[in-house]
Phi, psi and omega in degrees: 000139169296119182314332181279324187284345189255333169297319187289309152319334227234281175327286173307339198258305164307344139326298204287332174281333173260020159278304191318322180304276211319322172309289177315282161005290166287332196285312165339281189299317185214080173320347172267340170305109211260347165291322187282309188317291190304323200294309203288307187303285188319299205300303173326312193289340182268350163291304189295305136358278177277358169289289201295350140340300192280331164115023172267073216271330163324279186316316197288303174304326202274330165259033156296290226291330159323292184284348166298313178294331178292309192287317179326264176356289151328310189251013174237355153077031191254153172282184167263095169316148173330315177287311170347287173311299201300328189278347202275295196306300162347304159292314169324301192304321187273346169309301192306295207277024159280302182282343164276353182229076163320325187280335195266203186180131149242132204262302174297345172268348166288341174284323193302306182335299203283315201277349179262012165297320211254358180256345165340285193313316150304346211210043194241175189252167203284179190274357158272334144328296165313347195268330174307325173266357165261301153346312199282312176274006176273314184303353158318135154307151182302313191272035127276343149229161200308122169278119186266172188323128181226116175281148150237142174247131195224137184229130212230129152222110206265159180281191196287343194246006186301353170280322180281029189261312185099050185236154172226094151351297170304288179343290177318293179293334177284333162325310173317294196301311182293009168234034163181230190228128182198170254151109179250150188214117153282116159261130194246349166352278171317336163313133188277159150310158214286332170326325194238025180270113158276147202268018178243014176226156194254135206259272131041127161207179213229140159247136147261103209243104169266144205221103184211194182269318174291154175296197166272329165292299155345278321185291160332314189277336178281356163260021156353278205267027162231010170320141140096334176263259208267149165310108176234166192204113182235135164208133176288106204257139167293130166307337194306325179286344171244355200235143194222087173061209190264027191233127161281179194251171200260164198287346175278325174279323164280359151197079149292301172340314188274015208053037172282148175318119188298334204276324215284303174325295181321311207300310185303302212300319194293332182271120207278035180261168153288125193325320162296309179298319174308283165337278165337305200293309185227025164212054119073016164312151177268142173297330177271022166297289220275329179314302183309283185303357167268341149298301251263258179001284211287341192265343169283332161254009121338299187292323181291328196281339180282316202283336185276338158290344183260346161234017172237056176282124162334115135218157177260164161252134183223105225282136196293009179269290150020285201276315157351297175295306185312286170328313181311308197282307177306326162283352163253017141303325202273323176281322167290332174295354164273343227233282187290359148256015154322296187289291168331287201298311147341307200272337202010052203272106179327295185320304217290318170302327171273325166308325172288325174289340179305280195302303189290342201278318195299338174286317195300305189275006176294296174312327177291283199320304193294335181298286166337314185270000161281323193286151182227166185290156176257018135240061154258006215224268193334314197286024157247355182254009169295336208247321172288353179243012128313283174310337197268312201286336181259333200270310222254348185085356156259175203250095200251137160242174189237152164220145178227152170199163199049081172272329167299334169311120236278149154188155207283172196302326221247303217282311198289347157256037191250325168256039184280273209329311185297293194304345185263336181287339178302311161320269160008295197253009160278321162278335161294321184222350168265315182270174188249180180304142210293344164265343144284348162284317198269356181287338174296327200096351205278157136344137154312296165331215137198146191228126205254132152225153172235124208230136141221177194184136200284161154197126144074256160272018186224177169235147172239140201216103183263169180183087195261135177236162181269028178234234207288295163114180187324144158235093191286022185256341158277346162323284161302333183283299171282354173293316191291343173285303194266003200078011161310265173292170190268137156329307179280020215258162187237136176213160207249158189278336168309282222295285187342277153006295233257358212279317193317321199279344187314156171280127162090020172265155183191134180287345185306172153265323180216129191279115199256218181251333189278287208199167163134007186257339180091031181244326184039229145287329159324300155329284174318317201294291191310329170321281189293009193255314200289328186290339191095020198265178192224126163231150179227146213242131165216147156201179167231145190308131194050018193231338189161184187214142159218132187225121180246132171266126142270109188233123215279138199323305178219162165245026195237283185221158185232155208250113217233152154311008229267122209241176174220113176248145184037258182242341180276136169241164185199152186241146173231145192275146190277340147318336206244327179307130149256315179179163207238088147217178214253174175186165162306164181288142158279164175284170190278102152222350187286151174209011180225133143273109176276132164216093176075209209271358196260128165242161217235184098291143185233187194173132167258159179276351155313297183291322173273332188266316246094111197315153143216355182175143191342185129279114180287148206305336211222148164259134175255115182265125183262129161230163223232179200243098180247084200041269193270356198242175183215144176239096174284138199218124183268140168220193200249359166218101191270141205240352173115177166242171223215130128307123194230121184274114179296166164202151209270139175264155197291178181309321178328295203281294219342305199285309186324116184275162181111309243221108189247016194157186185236156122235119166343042202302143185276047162236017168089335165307105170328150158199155191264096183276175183249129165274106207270000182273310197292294145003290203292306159334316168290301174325286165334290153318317201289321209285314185324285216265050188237339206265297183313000000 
């Protein structure tokens, strides 16, 4: 079989299983949610399908057997009980590894499976149990559930003075319109010949046919102030009258529904005309009969034609090696068009210069597209740790929940699958060790619960990425107590609590006693540091004594091209990503010894890049200061010359430089010259430090 339809299988069969986890999940929380039951239910039935296509022929039985319990369950309106779920979640997992080992089998966990699927099923509860519990949730407030799709048929006839009220109609129905999916018929009959038409009185009345979420009162209310004056008529129609299942219905069948004569249809159906005009024409139909089932019909294929555009959105797949080259090749577009309009200017041939302006605005905006298509939201990255502090929540015995927030925020592909491995051990040890267990939580006063959040939110190039708990928080006096047992530190040594705090990261250090299956081995945090260090990112550790632990990743937006600063000390050139610039001006040179800046009402920190790089040539009398945003705080940094902004293609710098704090990459100028971009979060850092140990 061709290796590319079993990669494309593959791909897609690992979608569908972790939407099921996710499905499963929510049913988990409100066992009646009959969209997540179906949802969970679709997604088994296209694994299974498409496994045995392909020739995953294991996987593909098992998840019959799967989806027999689930379809129990389903078609008989029972809820989902705790075991469903837990045996359902369960199965899921040996699917994956069914579909990651085609060749293997475990026979005995397929079996305990498939027979305790089948004893679910023996033992689920009857449809009155079930009705009790749906019952139980209609008494629930409305807005804990989900309202489904409700059609209204609404007939507006206004009175005769409604203008001369100063009310516009049209309005009233565009009002309408806007609390759904809806089908409008002007009825015009009632208009006189124009001889006796006043143009202040209104002739006109409106059908509607609406299909939302809101109720009849919603619906009611924007017609407030024509109650009792103009004619409204609102009643709520079954899809069944225009709709056959998810197929629309033809016009003789909707109306047969309504009980129009079934012999008069045949008579029509028989005639190579439409069917509506036969009727009018020559069996004495009334028109607005036929008009009507001909809204109901255009409005039904309104609903189909919306819903088939929102789940047949034109997409391709593209596999992330692909988009890799692709970006590679667009930065090394974006450096030669820095090159060619280089060379243009030099030459100061005009014609040639508006053709260059050209060729950079069209690079410029290539390099945007492509880009756009590496970002992905980072909660596609979150939504994978629910099923671990599920599971972290059963295994450890405490009652933990994950929040998540600012999920939408965008960040490129490669940095989000570089930080699953850090963030599940941060998840790991937050559960473990930071909250505590739920009868020391209520002895505390806190909730039973204990609360995992998981967070992000852009600032400037970089995204910050939290992973904060409500529970004990650091305990640094054992912190420091094991440090000093292993010889990290000196007995005698006074450390600052930021130092303590930083002790968590050494390698193989760990506060446990007893070494679990979760955490107590000491790789971790260690782990995490070297990620986010690889990444160009920063993490950092707070807490407050009893209230939680947090921990934040810098993590930089992309890892290919930026949008860049390009400044001068001597001979050296360096980019500053332009996101993080706030501003720019010159002044005389200071003596070195300032390490503080008045700007306006602001005092700053400073630093020349002289002092941080190094010397290569005299110094000119005035410093030009760029100062820059490093998410809540600001850095002023002197150079002797800023040159303006630059589109900067990264490039990875060699083993030697790697290291060089301060400094996260290269770029390539169109004179051919290296320049350095800067890492203006590592910068502050550095700066900071020097300030200790200049104060100690």
């Amino acid at each position: 079989m061709n290796d590319k339809l079993i990669e494309t299988f593959l791909e897609e069969a690992l979608e569908l299983l972790d939407g099921l986890e996710e499905h499963l999940l929510v049913l988990e929380k409100n066992p009646i949610d009959s969209d997540a039951m179906n949802a969970a239910f679709r997604a088994l039935h296209s694994i299974k399908g498409s496994a045995s296509m392909f020739g995953f022929e294991k996987a593909g039985t098992f998840a019959h057997e799967v989806e027999a319990a689930l379809d129990h369950f389903r078609t008989n309106m029972k809820p989902a009980i705790p075991e469903l779920t837990e045996l359902v979640l369960q199965s899921r997992d040996y699917l994956r590894w069914l579909i990651d080992n085609p060749e293997g089998s475990n026979d005995e966990l397929e079996a305990v499976l498939k027979r305790d699927l089948a004893a679910l099923i023996s033992k689920s509860p009857e449809p009155e149990a079930a009705a009790a519990v749906q019952k139980s949730a209609i008494s629930k407030p409305a807005s804990s559930l989900s309202s489904p799709d409700r059609t209204w048929s609404i007939i507006f006839t206004p009175s005769r003075d409604i203008y001369r009220r100063g009310v516009r109609p049209e309005s009233l129905v565009k009002e309408l319109q806007a609390l759904g999916k809806s089908s409008v018929r002007a009825y015009c009959a009632a208009v006189p010949p124009l001889s006796q038409l006043n143009s202040e009185d209104c002739w006109l009345s409106w059908k509607i046919l609406l299909t939302t979420k809101v109720d009849e009162a919603a619906i009611r209310d924007i017609f407030i102030f024509e109650e009792g004056i103009s004619e409204i008529k609102i009643e709520e129609i079954s899809h069944d009258e225009f709709m056959d299942g998810d197929e629309v219905k033809r016009l003789g069948e909707i109306l047969s529904y309504k009980q129009f004569p079934a012999d008069s249809i045949q008579q029509a159906l028989k005639k190579q005309r439409p069917i509506g005009e036969i009727l009018i024409s020559e069996m004495n139909t009334a028109p607005e009969l036929v008009e009507d089932a001909l809204l109901e019909q255009q409005h039904a294929r309104t609903l189909t034609q919306n819903s088939k555009e929102d789940t047949e959105r034109k997409t391709i797949r593209i596999r992330s090696e692909k988009l890799d080259i692709l970006l590679n090749l667009v930065g090394e577009l974006v450096t030669v068009q820095a090159q060619l309009s280089q060379a243009v200017k030099d030459s100061g041939d005009r014609h040639v210069q508006g053709i260059t302006d050209y060729v950079k605005r069209l690079a410029s905006e290539l390099r945007a597209t492509s880009m756009e298509l590496r970002l992905v939201p980072v909660d596609s990255l979150f939504a994978k740790f629910k099923r671990l502090v599920r599971d972290l929540s059963k295994q450890l015995d405490k009652e933990l929940e994950l929040k998540v927030e600012g999920g939408e925020t965008e960040i490129d592909k490669s940095v989000i699958d570089t930080l699953t491995d850090p963030l599940m051990h941060l998840v790991r040890n937050a559960a473990d060790h930071g909250l505590e267990d739920s009868a020391e939580r209520e002895r505390k006063g806190k909730p039973r619960v204990g609360t995992i959040v998981l967070s992000a939110v852009h600032a400037g190039a970089f995204v910050r990425i939290s992973v904060r708990d409500d529970g004990r928080g650091l305990n640094r006096t054992r912190i420091l107590e094991r440090a000093v047992e292993r010889g990290i530190v000196a007995a005698d040594a006074k450390l600052s609590s930021d130092e303590i705090d930083q002790l968590i990261f050494q390698p193989g250090f760990s506060t446990a006693s007893v070494i679990s299956n979760v955490s107590g081995r000491g790789v971790g945090l260690d782990v995490v540091k070297t990620a986010i260090k690889q990444l160009g990112g920063n993490l950092s550790v707070g807490m407050r004594e009893g209230e939680g632990t947090e921990f934040t990743l810098d993590i930089p937006l992309t890892l290919a091209i930026i949008d860049g600063f390009l400044v001068r000390s001597g001979r050296r050139m360096y980019v500053i990503p332009l996101s993080s610039v706030d501003s720019c001006f010159d002044r005389p040179r200071p003596p070195r010894t300032e390490r503080l800046l008045t700007h306006g009402a602001e005092f700053i920190p400073y630093a020349s890049s002289r002092t941080l790089f190094g010397e290569d040539e005299a110094a000119p009398e005035r410093e030009e200061l760029v100062i820059v945003n490093i998410f809540d705080a600001k850095l002023a940094l002197g150079f002797d010359q800023v040159m303006g902004g630059y589109q900067t293609v990264i490039k990875p710098i060699g083993e030697v430089a790697r290291f060089v704090p301060g400094v996260s990459g290269a770029a390539i100028l169109a004179d051919g010259n290296i320049a350095l971009i800067l890492d203006i979060a590592a910068l502050a850092r550095q700066i900071k430090s020097g300030e200790r140990t200049a104060k100690s």
